[in-house]
C-alpha positions as semicolon CSV with decimal commas, in nm:
position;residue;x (nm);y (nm);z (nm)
1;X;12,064;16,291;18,984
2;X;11,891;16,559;18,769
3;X;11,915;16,600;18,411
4;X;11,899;16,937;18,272
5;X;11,514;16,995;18,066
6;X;11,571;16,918;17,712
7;X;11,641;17,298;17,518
8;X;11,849;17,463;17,259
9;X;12,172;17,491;17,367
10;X;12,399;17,784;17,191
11;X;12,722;17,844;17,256
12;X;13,005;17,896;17,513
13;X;12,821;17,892;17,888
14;X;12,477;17,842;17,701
15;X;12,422;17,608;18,018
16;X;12,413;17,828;18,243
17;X;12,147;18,116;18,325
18;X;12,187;18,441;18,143
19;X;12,453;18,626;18,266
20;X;12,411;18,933;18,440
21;X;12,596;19,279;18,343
22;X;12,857;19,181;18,614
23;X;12,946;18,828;18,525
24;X;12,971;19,025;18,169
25;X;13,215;19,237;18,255
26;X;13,421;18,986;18,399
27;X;13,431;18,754;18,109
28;X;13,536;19,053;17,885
29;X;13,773;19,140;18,075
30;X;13,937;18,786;18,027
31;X;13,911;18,870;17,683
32;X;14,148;19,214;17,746
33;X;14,367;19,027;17,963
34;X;14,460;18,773;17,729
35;X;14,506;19,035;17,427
36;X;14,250;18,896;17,265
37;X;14,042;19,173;17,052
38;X;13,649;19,184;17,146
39;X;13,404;19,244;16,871
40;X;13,007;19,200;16,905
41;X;12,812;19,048;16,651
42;X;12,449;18,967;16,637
43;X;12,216;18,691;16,440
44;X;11,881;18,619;16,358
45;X;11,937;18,258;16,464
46;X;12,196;18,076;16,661
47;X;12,210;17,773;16,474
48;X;12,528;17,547;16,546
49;X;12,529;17,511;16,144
50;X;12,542;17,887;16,087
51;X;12,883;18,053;16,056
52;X;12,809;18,409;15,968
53;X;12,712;18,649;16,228
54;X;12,678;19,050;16,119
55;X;12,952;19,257;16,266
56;X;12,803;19,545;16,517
57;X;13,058;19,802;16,441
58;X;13,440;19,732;16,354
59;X;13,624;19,476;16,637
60;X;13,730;19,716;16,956
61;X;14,048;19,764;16,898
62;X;14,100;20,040;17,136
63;X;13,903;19,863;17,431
64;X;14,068;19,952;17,720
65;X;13,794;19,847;17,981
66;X;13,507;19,587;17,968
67;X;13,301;19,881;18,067
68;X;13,374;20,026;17,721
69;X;13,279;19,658;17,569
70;X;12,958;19,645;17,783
71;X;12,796;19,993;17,627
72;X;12,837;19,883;17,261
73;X;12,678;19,566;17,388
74;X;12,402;19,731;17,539
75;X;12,336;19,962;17,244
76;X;12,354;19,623;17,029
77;X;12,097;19,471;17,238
78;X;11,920;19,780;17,211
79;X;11,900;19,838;16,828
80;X;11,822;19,431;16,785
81;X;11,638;19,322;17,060
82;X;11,488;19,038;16,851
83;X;11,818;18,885;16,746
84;X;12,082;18,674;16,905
85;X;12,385;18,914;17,030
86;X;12,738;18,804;17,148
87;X;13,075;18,862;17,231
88;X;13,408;18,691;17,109
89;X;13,726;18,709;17,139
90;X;13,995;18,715;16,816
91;X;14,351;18,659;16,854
92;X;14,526;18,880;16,602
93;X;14,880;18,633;16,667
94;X;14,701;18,354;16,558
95;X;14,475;18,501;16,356
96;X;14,112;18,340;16,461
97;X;13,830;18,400;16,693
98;X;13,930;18,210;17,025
99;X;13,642;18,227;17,184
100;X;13,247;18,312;17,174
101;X;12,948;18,350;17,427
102;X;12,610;18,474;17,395
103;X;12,500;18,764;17,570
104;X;12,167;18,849;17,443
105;X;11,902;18,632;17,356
106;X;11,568;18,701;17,194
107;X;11,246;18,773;17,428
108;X;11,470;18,656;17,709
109;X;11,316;18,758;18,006
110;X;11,480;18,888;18,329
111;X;11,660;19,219;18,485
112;X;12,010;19,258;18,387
113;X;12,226;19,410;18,678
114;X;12,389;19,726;18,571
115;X;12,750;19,833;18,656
C-alpha cells in the first residue's frame, strides 16, 4: 500500500492532480445543473483557518454554460497568477455556499487543456 507524500492539502478534490480545463468544465457544469450559482474568488493563502476569499466580479448569475464560467476563470487566473483561485457553488434556496474547489494554484506548473 502507498501513502500519499506528506503536502498541503486545500480543499474539495485537493487530492487529486490539477484539473485540466475539461474536468473544469464538467464540475461547473454540476454546479448549473443543480441551480447552484457559481462565483470565483481568489486568495493569497488557502489556509483551512481562513474564511474570507475576495470576490472576482459579482456571483454569475446569468451563467448559462460552464464555458461562460471557465473565461472569467481564466481571466482570474490571469490577473492573479500568484494567488489561490476557485470556484463554488451557492445555493440561493438555502442560502450558503454548497460547495468549493480550487482551480488555480500559485506557480503550479503544467499545461491546462483548453476547450
Amino acid at each position: 500500500m502507498q501513502t500519499l507524500p506528506k503536502e498541503i492539502r486545500f480543499e474539495t478534490l485537493s487530492y487529486l492532480p490539477p484539473l485540466s480545463d475539461a474536468q473544469i468544465i464538467k464540475q461547473v457544469q454540476y454546479i448549473l445543473d443543480q441551480g447552484y450559482i457559481p462565483a470565483i474568488e481568489f486568495s493569497e493563502a488557502s489556509d483551512p483557518k481562513q474564511h474570507f476569499w475576495t470576490m472576482w466580479k459579482l456571483p454569475l448569475f446569468g451563467a448559462r454554460s460552464a464555458k461562460e464560467v471557465l473565461s472569467e476563470v481564466d481571466a482570474c487566473r490571469t490577473d492573479y497568477r500568484d494567488q489561490f483561485v476557485r470556484i463554488v457553488g451557492f445555493d440561493n434556496i438555502k442560502q450558503c455556499q454548497v460547495l468549493s474547489f480550487i482551480v488555480h494554484k500559485p506557480n503550479q506548473t503544467g499545461v491546462r487543456s483548453r476547450f
